[in-house]
GUVO-918849 format. One record per residue: residue number from 1; residue in three letters; x, y, z of N, C-alpha, C in turn. Coordinates in steps of 0.02 Angstrom, whole numbers, plus 50000, padded with zeros to 5 digits. Atoms other than C-alpha are relative to their C-alpha. Example, Ala and Ser with C-alpha at 12.3 -4.5 7.8 and 13.67 -1.06 7.14 Angstrom:
seq,type,nX,nY,nZ,caX,caY,caZ,cX,cY,cZ
1,Ala,50045,49941,50000,50615,49775,50390,50045,50060,50000
2,Ser,49958,49941,49997,50684,49947,50357,49961,50055,50037
end
This chain:
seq,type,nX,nY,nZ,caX,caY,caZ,cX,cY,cZ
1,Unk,50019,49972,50065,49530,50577,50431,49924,50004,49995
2,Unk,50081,49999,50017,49359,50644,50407,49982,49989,49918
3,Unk,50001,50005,50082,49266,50624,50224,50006,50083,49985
4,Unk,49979,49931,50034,49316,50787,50117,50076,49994,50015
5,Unk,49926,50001,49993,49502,50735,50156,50027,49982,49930
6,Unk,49990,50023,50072,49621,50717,50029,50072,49979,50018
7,Unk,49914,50016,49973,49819,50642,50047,50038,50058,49935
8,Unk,49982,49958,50074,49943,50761,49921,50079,49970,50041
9,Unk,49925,50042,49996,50132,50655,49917,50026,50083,49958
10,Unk,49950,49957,50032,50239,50805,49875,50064,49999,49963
11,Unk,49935,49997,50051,50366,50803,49737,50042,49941,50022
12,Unk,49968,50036,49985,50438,50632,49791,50038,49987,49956
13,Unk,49968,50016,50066,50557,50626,49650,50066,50011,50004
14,Unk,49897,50016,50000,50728,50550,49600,50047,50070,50004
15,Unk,49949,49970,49966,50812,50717,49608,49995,50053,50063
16,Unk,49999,49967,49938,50769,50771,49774,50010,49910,50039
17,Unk,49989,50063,49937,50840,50595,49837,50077,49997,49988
18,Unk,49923,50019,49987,51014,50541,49895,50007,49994,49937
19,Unk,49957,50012,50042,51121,50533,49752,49977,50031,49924
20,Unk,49987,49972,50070,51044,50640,49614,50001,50081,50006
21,Unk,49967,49928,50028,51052,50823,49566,49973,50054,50050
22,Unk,50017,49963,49965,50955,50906,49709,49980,49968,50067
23,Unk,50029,50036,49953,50954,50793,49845,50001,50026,50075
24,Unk,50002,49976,49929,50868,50813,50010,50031,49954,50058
25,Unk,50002,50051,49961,50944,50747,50152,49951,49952,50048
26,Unk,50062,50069,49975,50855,50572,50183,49936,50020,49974
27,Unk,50057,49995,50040,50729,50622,50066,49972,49938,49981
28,Unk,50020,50054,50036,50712,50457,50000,49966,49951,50095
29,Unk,50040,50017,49930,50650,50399,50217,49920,50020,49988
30,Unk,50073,49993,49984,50475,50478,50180,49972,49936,49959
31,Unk,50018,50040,50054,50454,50341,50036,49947,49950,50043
32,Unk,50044,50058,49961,50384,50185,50163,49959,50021,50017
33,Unk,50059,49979,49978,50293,50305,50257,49945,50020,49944
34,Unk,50037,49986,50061,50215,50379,50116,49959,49967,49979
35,Unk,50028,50070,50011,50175,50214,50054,49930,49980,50039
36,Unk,50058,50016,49969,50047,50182,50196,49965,50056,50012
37,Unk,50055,49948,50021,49957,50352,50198,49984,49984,49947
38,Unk,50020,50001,50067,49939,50330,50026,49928,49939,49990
39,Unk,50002,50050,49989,49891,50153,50063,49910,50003,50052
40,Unk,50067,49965,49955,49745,50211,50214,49958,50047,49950
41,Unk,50047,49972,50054,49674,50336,50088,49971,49973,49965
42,Unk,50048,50053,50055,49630,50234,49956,49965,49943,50041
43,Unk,50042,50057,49973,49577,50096,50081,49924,50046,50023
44,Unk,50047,49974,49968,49449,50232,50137,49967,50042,49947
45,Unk,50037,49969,50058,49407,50286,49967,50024,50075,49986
46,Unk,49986,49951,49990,49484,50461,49998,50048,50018,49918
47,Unk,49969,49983,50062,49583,50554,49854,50073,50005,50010
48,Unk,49928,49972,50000,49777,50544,49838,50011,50027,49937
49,Unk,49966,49969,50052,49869,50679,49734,50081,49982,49986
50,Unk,49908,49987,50000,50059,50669,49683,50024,50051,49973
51,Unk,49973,49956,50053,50132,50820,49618,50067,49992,49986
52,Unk,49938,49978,50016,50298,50855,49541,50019,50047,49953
53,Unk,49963,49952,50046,50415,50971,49487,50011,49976,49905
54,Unk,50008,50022,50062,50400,50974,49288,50028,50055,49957
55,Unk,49935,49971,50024,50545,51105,49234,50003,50015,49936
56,Unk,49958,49980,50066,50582,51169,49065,50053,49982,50013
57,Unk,49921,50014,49994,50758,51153,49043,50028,50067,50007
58,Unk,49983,49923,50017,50761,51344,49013,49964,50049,50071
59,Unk,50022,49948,49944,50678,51396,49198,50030,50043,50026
60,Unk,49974,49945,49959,50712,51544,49274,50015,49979,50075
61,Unk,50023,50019,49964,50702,51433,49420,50088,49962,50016
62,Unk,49936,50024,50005,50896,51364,49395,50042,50061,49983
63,Unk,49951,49956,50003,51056,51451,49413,50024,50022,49937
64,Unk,49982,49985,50075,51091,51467,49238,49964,50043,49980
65,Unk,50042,49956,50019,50937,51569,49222,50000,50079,50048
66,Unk,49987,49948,49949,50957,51676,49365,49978,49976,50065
67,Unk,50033,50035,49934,50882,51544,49508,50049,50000,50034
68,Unk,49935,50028,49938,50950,51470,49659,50019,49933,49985
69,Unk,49998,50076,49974,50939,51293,49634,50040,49961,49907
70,Unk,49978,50034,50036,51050,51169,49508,49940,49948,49939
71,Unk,50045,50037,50031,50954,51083,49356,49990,49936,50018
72,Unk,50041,50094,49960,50826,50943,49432,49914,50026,49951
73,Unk,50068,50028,50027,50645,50876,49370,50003,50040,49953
74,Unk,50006,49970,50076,50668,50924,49188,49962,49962,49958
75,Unk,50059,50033,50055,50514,50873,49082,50024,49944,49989
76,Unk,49983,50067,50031,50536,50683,49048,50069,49957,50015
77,Unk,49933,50019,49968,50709,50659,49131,49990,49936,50046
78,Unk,50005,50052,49912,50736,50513,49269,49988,50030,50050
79,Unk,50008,49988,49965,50766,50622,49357,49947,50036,50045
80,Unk,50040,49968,49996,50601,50711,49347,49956,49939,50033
81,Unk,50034,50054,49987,50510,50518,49377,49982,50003,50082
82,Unk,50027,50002,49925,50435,50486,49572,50036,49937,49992
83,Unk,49954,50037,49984,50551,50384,49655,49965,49934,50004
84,Unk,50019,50066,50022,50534,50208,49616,49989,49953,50029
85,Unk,50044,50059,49954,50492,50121,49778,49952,50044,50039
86,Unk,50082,49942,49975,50347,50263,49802,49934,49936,49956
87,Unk,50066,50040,50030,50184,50137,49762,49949,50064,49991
88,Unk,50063,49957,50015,50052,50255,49684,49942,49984,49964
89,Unk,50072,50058,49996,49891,50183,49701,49962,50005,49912
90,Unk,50050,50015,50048,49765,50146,49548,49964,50060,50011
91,Unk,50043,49944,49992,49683,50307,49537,50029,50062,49997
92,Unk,49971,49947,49983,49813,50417,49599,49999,50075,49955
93,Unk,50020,49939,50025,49782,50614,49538,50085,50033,49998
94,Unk,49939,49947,50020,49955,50685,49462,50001,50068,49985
95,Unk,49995,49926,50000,49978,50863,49467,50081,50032,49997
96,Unk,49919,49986,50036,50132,50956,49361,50006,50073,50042
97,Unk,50014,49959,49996,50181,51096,49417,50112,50053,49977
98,Unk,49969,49986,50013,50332,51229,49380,50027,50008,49928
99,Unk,49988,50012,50066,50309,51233,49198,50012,50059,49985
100,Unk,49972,49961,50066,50325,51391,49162,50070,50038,50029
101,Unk,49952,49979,49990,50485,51454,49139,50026,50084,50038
102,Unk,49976,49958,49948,50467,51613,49240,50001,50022,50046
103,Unk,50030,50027,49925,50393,51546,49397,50036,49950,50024
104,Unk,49977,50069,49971,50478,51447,49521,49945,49972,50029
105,Unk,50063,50061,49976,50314,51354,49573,50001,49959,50046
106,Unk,49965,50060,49950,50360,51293,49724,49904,49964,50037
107,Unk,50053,50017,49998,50169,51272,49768,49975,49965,49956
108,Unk,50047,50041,50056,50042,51146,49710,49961,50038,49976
109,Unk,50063,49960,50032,49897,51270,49700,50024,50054,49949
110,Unk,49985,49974,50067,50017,51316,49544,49991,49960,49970
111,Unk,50007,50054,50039,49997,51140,49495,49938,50000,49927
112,Unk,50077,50012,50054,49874,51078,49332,49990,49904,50006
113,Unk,50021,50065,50024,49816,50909,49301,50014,49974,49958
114,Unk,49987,50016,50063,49835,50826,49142,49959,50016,49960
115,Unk,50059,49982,50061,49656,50871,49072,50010,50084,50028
116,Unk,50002,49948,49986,49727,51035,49121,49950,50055,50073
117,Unk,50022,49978,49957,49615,51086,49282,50047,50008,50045
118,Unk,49948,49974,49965,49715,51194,49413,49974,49946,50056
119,Unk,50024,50035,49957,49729,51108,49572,49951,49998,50062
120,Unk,50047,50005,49950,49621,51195,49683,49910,49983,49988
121,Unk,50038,50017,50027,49484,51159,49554,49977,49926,50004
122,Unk,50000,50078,49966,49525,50968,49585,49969,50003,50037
123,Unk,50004,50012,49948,49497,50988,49742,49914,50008,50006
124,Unk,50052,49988,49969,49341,51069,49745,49925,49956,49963
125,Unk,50050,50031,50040,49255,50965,49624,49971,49915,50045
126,Unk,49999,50065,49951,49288,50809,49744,49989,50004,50082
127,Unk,50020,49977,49932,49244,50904,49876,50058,50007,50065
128,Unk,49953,50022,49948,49402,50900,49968,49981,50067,50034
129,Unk,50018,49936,49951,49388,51020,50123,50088,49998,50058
130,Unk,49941,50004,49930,49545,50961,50233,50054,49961,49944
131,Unk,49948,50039,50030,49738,50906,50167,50051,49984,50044
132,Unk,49955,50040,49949,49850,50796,50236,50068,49990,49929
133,Unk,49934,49972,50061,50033,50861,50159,50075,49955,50037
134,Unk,49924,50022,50016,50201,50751,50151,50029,50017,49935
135,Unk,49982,50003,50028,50336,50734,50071,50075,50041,49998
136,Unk,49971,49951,49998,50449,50858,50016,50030,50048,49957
137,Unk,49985,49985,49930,50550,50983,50049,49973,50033,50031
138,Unk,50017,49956,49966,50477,51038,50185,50023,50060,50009
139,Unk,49999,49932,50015,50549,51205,50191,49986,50043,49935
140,Unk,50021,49961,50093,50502,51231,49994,49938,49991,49984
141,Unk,50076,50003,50037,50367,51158,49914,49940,49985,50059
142,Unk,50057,50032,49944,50273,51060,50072,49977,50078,50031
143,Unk,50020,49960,49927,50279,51239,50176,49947,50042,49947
144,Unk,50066,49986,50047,50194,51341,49997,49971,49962,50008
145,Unk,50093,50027,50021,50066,51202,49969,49975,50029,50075
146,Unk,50062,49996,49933,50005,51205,50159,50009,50072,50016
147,Unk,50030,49912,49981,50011,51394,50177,49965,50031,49966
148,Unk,50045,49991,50051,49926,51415,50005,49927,49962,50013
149,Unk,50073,50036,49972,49795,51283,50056,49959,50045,50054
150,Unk,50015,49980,49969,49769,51372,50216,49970,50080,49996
151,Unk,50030,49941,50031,49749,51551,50137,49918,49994,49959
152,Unk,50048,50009,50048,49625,51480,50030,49925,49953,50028
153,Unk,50037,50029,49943,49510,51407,50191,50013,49922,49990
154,Unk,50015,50084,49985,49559,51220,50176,50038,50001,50075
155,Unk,49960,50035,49943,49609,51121,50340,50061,49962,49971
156,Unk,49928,50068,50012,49784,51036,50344,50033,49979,50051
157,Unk,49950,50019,49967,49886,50929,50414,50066,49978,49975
158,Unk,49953,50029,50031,50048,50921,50395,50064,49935,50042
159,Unk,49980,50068,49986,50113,50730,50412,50066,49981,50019
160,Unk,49947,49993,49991,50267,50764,50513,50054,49946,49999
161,Unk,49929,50059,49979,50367,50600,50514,50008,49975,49909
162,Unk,49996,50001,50068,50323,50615,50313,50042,50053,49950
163,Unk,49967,49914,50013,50430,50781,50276,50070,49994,50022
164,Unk,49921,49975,50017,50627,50809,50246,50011,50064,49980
165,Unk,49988,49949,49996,50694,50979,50243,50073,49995,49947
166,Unk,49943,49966,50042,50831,51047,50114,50043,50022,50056
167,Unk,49949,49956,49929,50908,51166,50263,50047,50016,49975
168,Unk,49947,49959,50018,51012,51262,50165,50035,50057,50038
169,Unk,49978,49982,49955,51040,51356,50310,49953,49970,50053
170,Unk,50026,50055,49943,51022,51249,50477,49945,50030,50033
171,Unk,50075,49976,49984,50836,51267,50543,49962,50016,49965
172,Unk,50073,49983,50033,50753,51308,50404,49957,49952,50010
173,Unk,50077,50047,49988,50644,51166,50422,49971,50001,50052
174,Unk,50055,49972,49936,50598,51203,50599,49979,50044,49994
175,Unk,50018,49948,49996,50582,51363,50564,49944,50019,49943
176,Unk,50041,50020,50041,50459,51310,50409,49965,49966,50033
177,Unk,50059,50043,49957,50369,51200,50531,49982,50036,50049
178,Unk,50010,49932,49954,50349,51358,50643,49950,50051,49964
179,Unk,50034,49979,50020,50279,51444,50525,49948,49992,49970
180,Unk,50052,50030,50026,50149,51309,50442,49957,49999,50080
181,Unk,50049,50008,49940,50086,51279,50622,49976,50069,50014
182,Unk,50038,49925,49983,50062,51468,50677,49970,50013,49930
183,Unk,50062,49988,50057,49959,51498,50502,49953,49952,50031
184,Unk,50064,50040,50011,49841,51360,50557,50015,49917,49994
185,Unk,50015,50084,50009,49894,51188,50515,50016,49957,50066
186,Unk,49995,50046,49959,49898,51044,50621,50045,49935,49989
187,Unk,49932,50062,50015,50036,50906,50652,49979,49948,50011
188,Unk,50026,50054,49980,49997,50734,50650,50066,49938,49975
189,Unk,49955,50075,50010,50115,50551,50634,49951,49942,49995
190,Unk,50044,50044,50034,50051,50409,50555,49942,49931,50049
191,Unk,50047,50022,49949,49982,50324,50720,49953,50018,50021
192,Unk,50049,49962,49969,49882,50445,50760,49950,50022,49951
193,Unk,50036,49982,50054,49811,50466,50589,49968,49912,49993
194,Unk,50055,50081,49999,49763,50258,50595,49976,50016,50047
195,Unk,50049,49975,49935,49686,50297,50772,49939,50029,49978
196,Unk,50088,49910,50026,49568,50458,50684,49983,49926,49959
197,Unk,50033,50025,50055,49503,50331,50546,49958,50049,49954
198,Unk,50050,49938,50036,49367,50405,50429,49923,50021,50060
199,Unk,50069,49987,49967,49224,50521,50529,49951,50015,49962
end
């Protein structure tokens, strides 16, 4: 990790885990790892984000509206909460995103903040230059943020042993990790990210 890095935990939330309303398989496995990126960042002063899905109840973004996907992260729900053995450090930078009801928002750089600043505005205020993306699902939201990041000149890596795939049809997630790498990003596992330290 050089300085201008930033960590961004993607949508780790109760219903993209085993047993609630949109769950990824083994979604709830990135949680430990997670934990210690999160964990290395802040030991190095660096910035972690969390975003999540933050739903109307009325999105266009659910089958009822005309979406694909079953009602999950609905404003203030449990199920909307970040899963509950995710540690998110003293500091941590939350970012909502999918609020409005006629966007599915599967990207962060749709995200806002709470004092309302978009997220690539975050970013640039803290200088971030490079992102290091878990979480998930990798074929949804993780593959928007890091292809949106990358359009928009940041470096990324995306934190492969930190990422679960939906795979609503089998391979999408390779075939989402096929396509984040040929745009540009770079793969890394959490050994090899304690190895880099800060340059």
């Amino acid at each position: 990790m050089e300085r201008g890095s930033a960590l961004i935990i993607e949508d780790v939330q109760n219903d993209f885990c085993p047993g609630w309303n949109l769950a990824v398989p083994d979604g709830d496995q990135v949680v430990p790892v997670l934990n210690r990126y999160s964990e290395l960042f802040r030991m190095r002063g660096l910035p972690v984000y969390a975003s999540r899905d933050w739903h109307p109840l009325n999105s266009c973004h659910f089958k009822a509206g005309g979406g694909a996907w079953p009602v999950h992260c609905v404003q203030g729900t449990d199920g909307a909460r970040f899963h509950p053995g995710l540690r998110l450090p003293d500091g941590i930078l939350i970012i909502s995103k999918g609020m409005d009801p006629e966007k599915d928002g599967y990207s962060s750089f749709e995200a806002f903040m709470e004092n309302g600043d978009d997220f690539q505005s975050s970013l640039r205020q803290r200088g971030v230059r490079h992102l290091y993306v878990g979480g998930l699902a990798t074929d949804y939201c993780v593959k928007n943020t890091v292809l949106d990041a990358l359009r928009r000149g940041f470096a990324v890596t995306l934190l492969i042993d930190a990422v679960r795939g939906v795979d609503l049809t089998p391979g999408d997630a390779e075939t989402a990790i096929r396509e984040m790498v040929e745009a540009g990003a770079q793969v890394s596992c959490l050994n090899r990210v304690v190895e880099e330290g800060v340059r």
